[in-house]
C-alpha positions as CSV (number, residue, x, y, z in Angstrom):
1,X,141.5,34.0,153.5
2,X,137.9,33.7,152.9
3,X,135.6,36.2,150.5
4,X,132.1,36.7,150.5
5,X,130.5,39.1,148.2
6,X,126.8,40.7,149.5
7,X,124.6,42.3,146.3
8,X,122.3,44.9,147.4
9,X,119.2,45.1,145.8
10,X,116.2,47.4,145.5
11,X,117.4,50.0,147.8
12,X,118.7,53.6,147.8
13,X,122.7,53.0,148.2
14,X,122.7,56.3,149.8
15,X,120.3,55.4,151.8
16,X,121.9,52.4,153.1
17,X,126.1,53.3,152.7
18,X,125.7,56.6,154.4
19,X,127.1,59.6,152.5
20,X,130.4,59.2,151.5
21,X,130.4,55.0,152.3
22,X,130.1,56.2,156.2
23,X,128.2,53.3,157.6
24,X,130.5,50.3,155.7
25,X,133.9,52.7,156.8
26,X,132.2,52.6,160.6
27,X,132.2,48.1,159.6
28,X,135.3,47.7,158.4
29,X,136.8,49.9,161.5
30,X,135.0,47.9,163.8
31,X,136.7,44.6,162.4
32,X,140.4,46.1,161.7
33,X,141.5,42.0,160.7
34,X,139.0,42.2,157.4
35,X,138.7,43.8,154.1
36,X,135.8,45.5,153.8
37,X,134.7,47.2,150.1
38,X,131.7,49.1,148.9
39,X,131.6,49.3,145.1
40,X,128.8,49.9,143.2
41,X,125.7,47.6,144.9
42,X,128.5,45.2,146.1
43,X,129.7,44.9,149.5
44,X,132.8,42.8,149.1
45,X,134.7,41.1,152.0
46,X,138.0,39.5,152.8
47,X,139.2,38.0,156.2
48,X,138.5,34.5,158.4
49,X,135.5,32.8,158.1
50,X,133.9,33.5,161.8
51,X,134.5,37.1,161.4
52,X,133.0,37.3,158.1
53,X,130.1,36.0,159.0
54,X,129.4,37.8,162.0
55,X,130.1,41.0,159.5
56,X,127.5,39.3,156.8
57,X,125.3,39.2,160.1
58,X,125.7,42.7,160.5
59,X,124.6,43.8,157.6
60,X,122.2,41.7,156.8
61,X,120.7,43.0,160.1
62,X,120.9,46.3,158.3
63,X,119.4,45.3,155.4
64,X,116.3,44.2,157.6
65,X,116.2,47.5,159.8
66,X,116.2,49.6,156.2
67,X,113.9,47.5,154.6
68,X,111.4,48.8,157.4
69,X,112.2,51.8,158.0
70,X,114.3,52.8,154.6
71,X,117.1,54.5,155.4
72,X,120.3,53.8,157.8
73,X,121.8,56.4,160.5
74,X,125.7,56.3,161.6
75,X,124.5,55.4,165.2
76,X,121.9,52.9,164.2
77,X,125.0,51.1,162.5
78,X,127.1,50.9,165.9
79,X,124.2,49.8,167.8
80,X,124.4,46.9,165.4
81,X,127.9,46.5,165.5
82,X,127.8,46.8,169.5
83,X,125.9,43.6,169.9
84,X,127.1,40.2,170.9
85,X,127.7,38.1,168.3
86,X,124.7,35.8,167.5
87,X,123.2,34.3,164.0
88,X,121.2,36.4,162.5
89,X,118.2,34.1,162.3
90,X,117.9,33.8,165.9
91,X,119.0,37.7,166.8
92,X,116.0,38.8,164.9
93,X,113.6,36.0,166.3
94,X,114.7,36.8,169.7
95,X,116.2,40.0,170.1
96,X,114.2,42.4,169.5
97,X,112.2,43.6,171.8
98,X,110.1,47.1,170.6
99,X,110.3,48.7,167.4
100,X,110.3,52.6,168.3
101,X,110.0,56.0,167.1
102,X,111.9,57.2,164.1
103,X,113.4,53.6,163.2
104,X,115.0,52.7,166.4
105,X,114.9,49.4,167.5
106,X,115.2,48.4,170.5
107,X,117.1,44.7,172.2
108,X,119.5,44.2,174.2
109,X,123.3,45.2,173.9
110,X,124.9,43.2,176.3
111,X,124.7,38.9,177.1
112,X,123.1,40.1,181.2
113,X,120.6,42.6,179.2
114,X,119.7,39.9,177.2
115,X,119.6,37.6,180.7
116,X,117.5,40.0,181.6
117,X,114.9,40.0,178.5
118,X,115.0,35.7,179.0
119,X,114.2,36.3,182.8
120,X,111.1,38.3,182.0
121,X,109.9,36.1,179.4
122,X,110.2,33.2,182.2
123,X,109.7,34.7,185.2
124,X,106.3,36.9,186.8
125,X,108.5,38.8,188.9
126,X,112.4,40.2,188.4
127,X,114.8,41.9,189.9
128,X,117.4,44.1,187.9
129,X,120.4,45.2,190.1
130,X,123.6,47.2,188.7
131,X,125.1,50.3,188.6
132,X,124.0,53.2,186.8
133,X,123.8,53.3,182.5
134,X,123.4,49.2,182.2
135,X,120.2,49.9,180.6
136,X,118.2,47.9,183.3
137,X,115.3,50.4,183.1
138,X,115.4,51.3,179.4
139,X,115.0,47.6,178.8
140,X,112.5,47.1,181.5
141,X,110.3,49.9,180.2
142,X,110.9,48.5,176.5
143,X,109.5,45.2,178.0
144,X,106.5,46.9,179.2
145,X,105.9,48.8,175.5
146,X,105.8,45.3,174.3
147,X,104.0,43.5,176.7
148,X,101.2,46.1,176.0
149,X,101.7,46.3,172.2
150,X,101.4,42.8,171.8
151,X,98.0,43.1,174.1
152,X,99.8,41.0,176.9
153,X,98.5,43.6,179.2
154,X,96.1,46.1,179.5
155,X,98.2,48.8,181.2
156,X,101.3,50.0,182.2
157,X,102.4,51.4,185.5
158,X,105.6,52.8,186.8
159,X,106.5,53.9,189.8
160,X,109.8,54.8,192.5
161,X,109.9,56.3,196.1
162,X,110.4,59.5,196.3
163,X,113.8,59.3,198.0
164,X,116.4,61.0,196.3
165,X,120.5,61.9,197.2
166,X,120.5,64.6,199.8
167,X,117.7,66.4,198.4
168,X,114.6,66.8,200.6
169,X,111.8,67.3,197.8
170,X,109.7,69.5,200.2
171,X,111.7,72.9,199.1
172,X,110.9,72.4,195.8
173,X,108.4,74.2,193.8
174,X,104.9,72.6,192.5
175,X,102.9,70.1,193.8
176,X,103.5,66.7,194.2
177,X,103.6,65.7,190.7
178,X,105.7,68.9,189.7
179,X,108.1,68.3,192.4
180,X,108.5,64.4,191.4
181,X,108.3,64.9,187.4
182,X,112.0,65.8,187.3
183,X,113.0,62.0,189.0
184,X,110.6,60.7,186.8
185,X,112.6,61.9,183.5
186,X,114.3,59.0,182.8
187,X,111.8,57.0,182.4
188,X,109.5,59.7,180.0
189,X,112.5,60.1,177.8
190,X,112.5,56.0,177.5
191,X,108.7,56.1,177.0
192,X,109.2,58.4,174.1
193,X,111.8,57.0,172.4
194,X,109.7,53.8,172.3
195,X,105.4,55.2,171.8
196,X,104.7,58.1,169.7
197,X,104.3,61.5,171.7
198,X,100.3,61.7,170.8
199,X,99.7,58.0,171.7
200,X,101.8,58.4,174.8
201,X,99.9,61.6,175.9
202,X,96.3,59.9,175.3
203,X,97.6,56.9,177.6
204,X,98.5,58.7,180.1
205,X,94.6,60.8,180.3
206,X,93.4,57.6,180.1
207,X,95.4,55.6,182.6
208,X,96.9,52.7,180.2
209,X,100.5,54.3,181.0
210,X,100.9,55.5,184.6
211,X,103.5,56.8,186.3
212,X,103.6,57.9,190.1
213,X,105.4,57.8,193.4
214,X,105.5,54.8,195.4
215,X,102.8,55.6,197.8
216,X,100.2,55.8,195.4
217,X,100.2,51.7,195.5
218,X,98.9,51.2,198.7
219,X,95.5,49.5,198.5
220,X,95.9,48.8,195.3
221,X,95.7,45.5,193.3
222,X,97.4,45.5,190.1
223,X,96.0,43.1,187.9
224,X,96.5,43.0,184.0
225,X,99.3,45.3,184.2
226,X,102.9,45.4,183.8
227,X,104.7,46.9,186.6
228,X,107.6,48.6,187.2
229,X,109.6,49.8,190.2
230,X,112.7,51.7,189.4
231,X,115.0,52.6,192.1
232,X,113.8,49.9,194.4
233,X,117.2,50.6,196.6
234,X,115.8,53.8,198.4
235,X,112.5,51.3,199.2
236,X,112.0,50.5,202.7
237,X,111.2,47.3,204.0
238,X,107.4,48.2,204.3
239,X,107.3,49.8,201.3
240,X,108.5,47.2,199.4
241,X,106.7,44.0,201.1
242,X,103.4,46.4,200.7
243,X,104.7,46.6,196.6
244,X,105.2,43.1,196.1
245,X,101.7,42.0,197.7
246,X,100.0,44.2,195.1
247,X,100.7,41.7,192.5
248,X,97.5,40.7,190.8
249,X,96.5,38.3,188.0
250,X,98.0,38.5,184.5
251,X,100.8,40.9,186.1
252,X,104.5,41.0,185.0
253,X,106.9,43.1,187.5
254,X,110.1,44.3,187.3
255,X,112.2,45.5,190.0
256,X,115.3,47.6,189.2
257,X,117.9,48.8,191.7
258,X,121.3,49.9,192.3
259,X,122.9,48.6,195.7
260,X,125.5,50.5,195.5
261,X,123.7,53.9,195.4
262,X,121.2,53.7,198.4
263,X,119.9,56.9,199.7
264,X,118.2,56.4,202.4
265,X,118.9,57.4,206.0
266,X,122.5,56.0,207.0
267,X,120.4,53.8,209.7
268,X,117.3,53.2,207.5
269,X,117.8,49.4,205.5
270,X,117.4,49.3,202.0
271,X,114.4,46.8,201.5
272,X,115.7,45.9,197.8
273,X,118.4,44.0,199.8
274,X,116.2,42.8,202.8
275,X,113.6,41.3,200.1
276,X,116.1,39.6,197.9
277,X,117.5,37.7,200.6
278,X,113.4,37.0,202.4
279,X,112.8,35.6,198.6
280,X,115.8,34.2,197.5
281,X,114.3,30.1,198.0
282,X,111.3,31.1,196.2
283,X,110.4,29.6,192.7
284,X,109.1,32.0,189.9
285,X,111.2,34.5,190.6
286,X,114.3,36.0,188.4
287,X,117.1,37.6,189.4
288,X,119.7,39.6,186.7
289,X,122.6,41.5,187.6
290,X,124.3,43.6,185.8
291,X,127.8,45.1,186.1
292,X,130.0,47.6,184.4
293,X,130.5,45.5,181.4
294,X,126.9,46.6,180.7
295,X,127.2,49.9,180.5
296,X,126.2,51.6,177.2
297,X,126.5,55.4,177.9
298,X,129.6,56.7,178.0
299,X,132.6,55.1,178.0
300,X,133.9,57.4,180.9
301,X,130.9,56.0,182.8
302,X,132.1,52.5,182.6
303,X,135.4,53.5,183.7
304,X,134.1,55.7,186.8
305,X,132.1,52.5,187.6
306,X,135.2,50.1,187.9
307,X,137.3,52.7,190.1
308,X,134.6,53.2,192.3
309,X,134.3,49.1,192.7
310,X,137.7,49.0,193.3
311,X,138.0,51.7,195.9
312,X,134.9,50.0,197.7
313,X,137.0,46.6,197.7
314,X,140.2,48.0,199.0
315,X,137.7,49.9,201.8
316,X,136.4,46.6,202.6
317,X,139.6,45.1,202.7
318,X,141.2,47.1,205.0
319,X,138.1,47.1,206.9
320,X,138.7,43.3,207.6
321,X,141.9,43.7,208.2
322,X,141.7,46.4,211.2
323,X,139.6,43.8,212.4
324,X,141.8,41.1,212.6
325,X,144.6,43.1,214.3
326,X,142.0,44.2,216.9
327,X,140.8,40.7,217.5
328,X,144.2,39.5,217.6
329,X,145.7,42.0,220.3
C-alpha cells in the first residue's frame, strides 16, 4: 500500500472539490481499489503505485484546467477521468487539441481518436471511418479550430453531399441553404463549442469558416485551407475523385465516413470505399478507423453499435454458407 498526499494551493476549494467534495467522490468511484480523501487543502491517497499515479495524473490535470479557467464542473472531471492513461507531462504536450468556450477543452478520449490527431499531424490527407458517436468529426473539426488558431491556415471549409436516409431534400421548405442547414447541425454545434458565437458569425460573413454542400467544390482550388468532408460514404465516385483533386498548397483534409451507413441508391457505389482502395499504395496519406470502443455518447449507443456488427456478421455468414451448399449441389 502506497500513499501520496497532493496540497492544493492558491485556489478556491469549492471551486475545485465541487460542492459537497463532488468532483474527488466522482475520483475515488472511478478507482473503487483506492482510498481517496479530501480534507481541508489535502487530497490524500491510498492504493498501488500505478493507480495512484494515474489518479495524481488526474488531478493534476485538474489543477491545470482550473488554473485556466478557475473553476471545475462534474462533467469536466469525467472527461478527465475517461482518458487513456498517459503521464501527465506528455497528455498536456500532446493531447490537447483546442481550448473552447466556457473552459472546455478539447483531445482525444479514446487511443484510435488519438491515432487520429497523430495521423493529421503527419499526414496532408486522412480518412476517418467508423460508426456513428466515435467523435471522428468533433475531432476533425477541433483540428481545423486549431490549425487556424495557430495561423496554420487561412480558412476553414466544410462540406458533405447532400444525400441523406430516405429523405429526398426537394420537399422541404427554404432554399438550398435552409433545406441543408438542418444536416449541417452537427457540425455548427461542434463549431460552437470550440469559437465564440460572435467570432464564429464574423467568419462565416467573411468566408474564413465555410460550410456548404458538396457541389459547391467543383472548380475550385482549395489552397491555405483546412478541409473537411463529413459523410464521405453517400459520395459518389465522381464526386469524390472531383474532391480530392481540389487539394491545393498548404491544405490539410480530412475525410470522415461511416461504411456501414451508406445511403445512396442500392445500385449507386459509395466512392468513400472505391477511393480508399484506388489510394490505398499511396504515400502521404492516413487512414484511422474507429470502432465501437470509441464511442463517447451514450452508453446505449455503443451497445446498439456492437448488436448491429454482430447481426451484420451472422448475415454474412450465412450468406457464405447458402453459397457453399449451392455450389456444392
Amino acid at each position: 500500500m502506497v500513499e501520496k498526499v497532493i496540497t492544493l494551493e492558491n485556489i478556491s476549494l469549492l471551486d475545485f472539490l465541487g460542492s459537497g467534495n463532488e468532483n474527488v467522490r466522482q475520483i475515488a468511484a472511478a478507482f473503487p481499489e483506492s482510498k481517496i480523501v479530501s480534507r481541508g487543502n489535502e487530497i490524500r491517497i491510498q492504493g498501488q503505485a500505478p493507480e495512484i499515479l494515474r489518479i495524481n495524473d488526474i488531478v493534476n490535470m485538474l489543477l491545470q484546467h482550473y488554473h485556466r479557467f478557475g473553476h471545475i464542473t462534474p462533467d469536466q472531471v469525467k472527461d478527465y477521468i475517461s482518458m487513456e492513461g498517459v503521464p501527465f507531462e506528455e497528455n498536456q504536450k500532446n493531447d490537447v487539441i483546442v481550448f473552447g468556450n466556457k473552459g472546455l477543452v478539447v483531445k482525444p478520449k479514446s487511443p484510435n481518436q488519438r491515432k487520429l490527431v497523430e495521423a493529421c499531424f503527419k499526414n496532408d490527407l486522412v480518412f476517418a471511418l467508423g460508426p456513428a458517436g466515435t467523435g471522428k468529426t468533433y475531432i476533425a473539426v477541433a483540428l481545423a479550430v486549431r490549425a487556424l488558431k495557430n495561423r496554420e491556415v487561412k480558412r476553414i471549409i466544410i462540406t458533405r453531399p447532400a444525400v441523406e436516409a430516405g429523405e429526398n431534400l426537394g420537399f422541404l421548405p427554404g432554399d438550398l441553404q435552409e433545406k441543408l442547414d438542418p444536416y449541417l447541425r452537427p457540425i455548427y454545434d461542434a463549431l460552437s463549442d470550440m469559437v465564440p458565437s460572435e467570432k464564429l458569425k464574423f467568419y462565416q460573413e467573411t468566408r474564413v469558416i465555410e460550410i456548404a454542400p458538396l457541389a459547391y467544390m467543383r472548380g475550385r482550388t482549395l489552397h491555405d485551407a483546412f478541409v473537411l468532408l463529413d459523410e464521405a460514404q453517400n459520395t459518389t465516385s465522381e464526386q469524390i475523385k472531383m474532391f480530392l483533386t481540389r487539394m491545393g498548397p498548404n491544405s490539410k483534409v480530412i475525410i470522415t465516413g461511416d461504411q456501414s451507413q451508406v445511403d445512396l441508391p442500392k445500385r449507386q457505389k459509395s466512392g468513400l470505399s472505391e477511393s480508399l482502395k484506388v489510394l490505398k499504395d499511396v504515400k502521404g496519406i492516413g487512414v484511422v478507423n474507429l470502432s465501437g470502443k470509441d464511442v463517447i455518447r451514450h452508453k446505449l449507443v455503443k451497445a446498439i453499435i456492437e448488436a448491429y456488427e454482430k447481426s451484420e456478421s451472422v448475415k454474412s455468414d450465412n450468406k457464405d454458407e447458402y453459397i457453399r451448399r449451392k455450389s456444392s449441389e
